[in-house]
N, C-alpha and C positions, 0 to 999 in steps of 0.2 A: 541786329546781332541775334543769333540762333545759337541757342545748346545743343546740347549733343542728345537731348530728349526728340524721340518719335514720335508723331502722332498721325495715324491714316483716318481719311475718309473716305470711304467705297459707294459711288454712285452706282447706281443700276444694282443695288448688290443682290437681288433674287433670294437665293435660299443658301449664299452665303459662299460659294466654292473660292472667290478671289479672295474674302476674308481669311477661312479657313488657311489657307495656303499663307497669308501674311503673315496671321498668328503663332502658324507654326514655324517663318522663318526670323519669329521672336521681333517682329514690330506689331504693336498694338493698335489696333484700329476701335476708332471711338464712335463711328456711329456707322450704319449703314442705309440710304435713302433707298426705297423701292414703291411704287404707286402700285402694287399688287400687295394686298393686304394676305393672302393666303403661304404668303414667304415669310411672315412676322415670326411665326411659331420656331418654324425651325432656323431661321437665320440667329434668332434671341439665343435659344436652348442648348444649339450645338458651338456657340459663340461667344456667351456670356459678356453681350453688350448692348446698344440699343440700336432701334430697329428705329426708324420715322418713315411712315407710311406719308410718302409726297409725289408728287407729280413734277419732275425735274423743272419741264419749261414754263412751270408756273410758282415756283419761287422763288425767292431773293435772294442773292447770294450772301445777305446776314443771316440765313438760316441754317446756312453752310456752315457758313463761317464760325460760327460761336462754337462748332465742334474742335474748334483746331486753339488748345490754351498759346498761349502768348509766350513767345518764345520758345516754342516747340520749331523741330526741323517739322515742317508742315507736308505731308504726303494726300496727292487728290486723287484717287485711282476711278476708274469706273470701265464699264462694261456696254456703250449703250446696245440696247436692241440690235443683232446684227438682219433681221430679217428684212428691212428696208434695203442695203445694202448686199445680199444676198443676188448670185446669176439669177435664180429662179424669179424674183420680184424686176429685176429690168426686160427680162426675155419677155416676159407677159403683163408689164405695165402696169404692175403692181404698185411702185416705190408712187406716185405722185397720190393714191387713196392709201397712201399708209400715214397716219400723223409720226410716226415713231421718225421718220427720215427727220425730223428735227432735233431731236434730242440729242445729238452731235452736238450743233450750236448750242443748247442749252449748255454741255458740258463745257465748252469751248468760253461761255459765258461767264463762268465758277473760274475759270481759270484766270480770265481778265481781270475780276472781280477780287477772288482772294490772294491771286501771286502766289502759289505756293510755294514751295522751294523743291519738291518734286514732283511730279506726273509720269500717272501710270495709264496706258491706252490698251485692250486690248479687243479684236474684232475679228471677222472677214478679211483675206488678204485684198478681196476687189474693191471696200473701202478705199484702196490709196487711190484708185481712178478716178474717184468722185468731188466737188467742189467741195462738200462739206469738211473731207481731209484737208483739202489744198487750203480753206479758210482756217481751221488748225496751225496749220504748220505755220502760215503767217502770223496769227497772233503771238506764236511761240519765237517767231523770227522776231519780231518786235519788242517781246519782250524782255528779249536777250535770253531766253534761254537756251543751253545746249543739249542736243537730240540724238536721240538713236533710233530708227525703225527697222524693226527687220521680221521677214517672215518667216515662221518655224516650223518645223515638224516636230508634235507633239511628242510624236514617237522616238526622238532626241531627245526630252528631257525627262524620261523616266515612264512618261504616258505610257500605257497599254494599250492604246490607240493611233490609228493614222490619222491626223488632225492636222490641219495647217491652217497657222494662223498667224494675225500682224499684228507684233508688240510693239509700241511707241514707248520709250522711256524718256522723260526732258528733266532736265534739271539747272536749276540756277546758282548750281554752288561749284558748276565745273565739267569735265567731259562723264558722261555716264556710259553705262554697254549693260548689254545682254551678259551674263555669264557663260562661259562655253559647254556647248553640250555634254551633255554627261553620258547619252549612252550611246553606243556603236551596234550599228546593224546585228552583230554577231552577239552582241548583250542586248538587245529591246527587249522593254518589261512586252512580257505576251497574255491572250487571254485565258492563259491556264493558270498564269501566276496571278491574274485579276481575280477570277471566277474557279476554279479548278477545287478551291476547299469544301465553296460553298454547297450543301446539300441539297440530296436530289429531289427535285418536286415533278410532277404532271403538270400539260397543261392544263390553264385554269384553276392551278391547287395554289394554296398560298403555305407555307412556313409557319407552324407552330413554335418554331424558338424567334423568326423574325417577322412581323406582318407587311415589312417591305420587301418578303424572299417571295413574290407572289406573281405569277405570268399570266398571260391571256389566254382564254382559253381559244381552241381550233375548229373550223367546221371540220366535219367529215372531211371533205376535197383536202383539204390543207395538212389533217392530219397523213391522209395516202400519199399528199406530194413532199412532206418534209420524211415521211420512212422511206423514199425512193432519193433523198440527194444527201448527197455528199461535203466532207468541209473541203471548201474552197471552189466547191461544183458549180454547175446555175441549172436552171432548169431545163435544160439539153439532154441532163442525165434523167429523166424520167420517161416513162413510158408515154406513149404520144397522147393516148385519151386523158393527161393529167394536163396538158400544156395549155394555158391562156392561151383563146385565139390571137387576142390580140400579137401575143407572141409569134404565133404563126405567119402574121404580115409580117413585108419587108423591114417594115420600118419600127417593127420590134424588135426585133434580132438581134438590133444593139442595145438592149437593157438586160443582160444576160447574172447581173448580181443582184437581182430581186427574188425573192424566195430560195436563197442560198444561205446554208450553213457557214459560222464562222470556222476556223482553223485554231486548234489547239495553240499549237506553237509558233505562231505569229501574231503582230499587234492586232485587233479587231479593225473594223472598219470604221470610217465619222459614227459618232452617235449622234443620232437628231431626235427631236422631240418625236419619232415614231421609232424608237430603236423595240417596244415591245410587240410588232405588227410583223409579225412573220414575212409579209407581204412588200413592204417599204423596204427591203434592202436586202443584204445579206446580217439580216439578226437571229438568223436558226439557232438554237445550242449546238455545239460541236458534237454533243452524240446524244442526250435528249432530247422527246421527239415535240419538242416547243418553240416557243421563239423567248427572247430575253426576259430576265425577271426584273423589275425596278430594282432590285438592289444590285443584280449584276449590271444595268445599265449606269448606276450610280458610280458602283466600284471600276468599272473601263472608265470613267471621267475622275478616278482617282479619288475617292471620297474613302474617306474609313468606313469598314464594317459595322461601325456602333453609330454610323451619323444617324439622327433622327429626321423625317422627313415630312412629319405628319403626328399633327396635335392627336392623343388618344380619346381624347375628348369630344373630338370634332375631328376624324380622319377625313383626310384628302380625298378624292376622288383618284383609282387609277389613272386616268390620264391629265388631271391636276399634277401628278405626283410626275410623273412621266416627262410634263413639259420643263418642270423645273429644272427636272435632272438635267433633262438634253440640251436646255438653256445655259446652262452652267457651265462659268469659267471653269477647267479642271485642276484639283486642288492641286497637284504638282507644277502646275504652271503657276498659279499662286504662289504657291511653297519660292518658285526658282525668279520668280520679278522680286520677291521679298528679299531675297538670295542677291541678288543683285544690287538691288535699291541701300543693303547693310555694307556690301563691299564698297558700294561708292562712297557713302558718308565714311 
């Protein structure tokens, strides 16, 4: 028998974006598991709950478990690593030297183990191809619980980003769902309404009112080739003696959104843990002459402007800081599984 009391646990929780997002759809989450100790700081501060620095496939699901009180509706969310299950890690034979391609099953384990009464999944869309999903959905078949997986676009639920991604919802107390999208093409949150307040820095300058408003700095080349493009250009529009040869063979031709400007009024592109590398995608600023600042890569993953990212005490390394972000469930996606997970109960 279950009250009508919540309680979540967040595996994989990183530096907190899936938490964030629970907390503000008003379910409480009571601890958060991450084997990267540099997510402690800020998944605690901006969260105000406890953090256990663990190694998913190496503990016991009493370890879990004692987060979840006794007679609570029991919530087991988590995030594993998507980079095992990632196109880039099969196209080049990555996934079999990754240990992280396990930590599915470890979560898959928690689930056996503590029964929750609901399950939160969210990942890679190409995850569904792979056994490690397929042995999921069997344990959840057996369990008896009932499922819903469906893939999103980010950029529907409020994101300021083009993001697609697979959310599994299961539950044991009856049919569960997605909530329906909230925004329509002609309303997408865009990156003027992410980034557009924030003030203006140089590259390589960092923010005096935030030490997370801070971007990388440019060579020479890069600074000549982001004052020659445009938002939504590629590197076509520049003068010839700026162009990668590589670019020049045939078989470049088609990476044409690498060293490109984002678009004011439209969602930005995926953030990945290189969103502040001018070079990695299209992450130019829309009209300064940089590439993204950590906090603007924070805020397109839908993070408050006041998140904290890094102990002052012991600050992060730029690209410490950079991977978390890009790691990160984004907190409206948070926010709208939490949204979902209250209309069901």
């Amino acid at each position: 028998m279950v009250s009508g009391i919540i309680s979540a646990v967040d595996l994989f929780c990183g530096v907190g974006g899936l938490t964030h997002g629970l907390i503000k759809a008003g379910i409480p989450v009571n601890a958060g598991f991450d084997s990267d100790d540099s997510c402690e700081y800020p998944f605690k501060i901006n969260n105000n709950t406890r953090f256990i620095s663990a190694d998913i496939s190496k503990i016991n699901v009493k370890d879990v478990a004692r987060y979840f009180p006794e007679h609570h509706i029991k919530i087991l969310a988590g995030c594993a690593p998507c980079q095992p299950f990632s196109s880039y890690s099969f196209r080049y034979g990555k996934r079999d030297r990754d240990h992280r391609w396990s930590l599915l099953s470890s979560f898959e384990r928690m689930i056996r183990g503590i029964k929750p009464d609901i399950v939160s999944m969210e990942n890679v869309p190409q995850l569904e191809k792979h056994k490690p999903f397929a042995d999921l959905i069997r344990t959840l078949d057996r369990l008896h619980y009932k499922y819903t997986k469906k893939i999103i676009h980010c950029e529907s639920y409020g994101v300021a980003q083009k993001r697609k991604r697979l959310v599994l919802l299961a539950s044991r107390l009856g049919r569960i769902e997605l909530i329906p999208e909230t925004n329509e093409p002609d309303n997408y949150s865009t990156v003027r309404d992410a980034i557009g307040h924030l003030e203006k820095i140089e590259a390589g300058e960092c923010s005096e009112m935030d030490p997370i408003h801070r971007s990388q700095n440019l060579s020479l080349l890069n600074k000549k080739r982001i004052i020659q493009s445009v938002p939504g250009g590629t590197w076509r529009d520049w003068d010839d003696y700026l162009i990668c040869p590589c670019h020049k063979k045939k078989t470049g031709t088609t990476y044409p959104a690498v060293y490109g400007r984002m678009s004011w009024d439209e969602p930005s592109p995926t953030v990945t843990t290189q969103f502040y590398n001018y070079g990695s995608g299209r992450f130019g600023h829309p009209e300064q002459d940089r590439a993204l600042s950590l906090r603007e890569g924070a805020n397109l993953q839908s993070f408050p402007d006041d998140y904290i990212f890094s102990d002052p005490r012991k600050p992060g390394t730029f690209v410490e800081i950079a991977t978390h972000i890009g790691n990160a469930v984004p907190v409206k996606i948070g926010e709208i599984i939490g949204e979902s997970i209250k209309e069901h109960i």
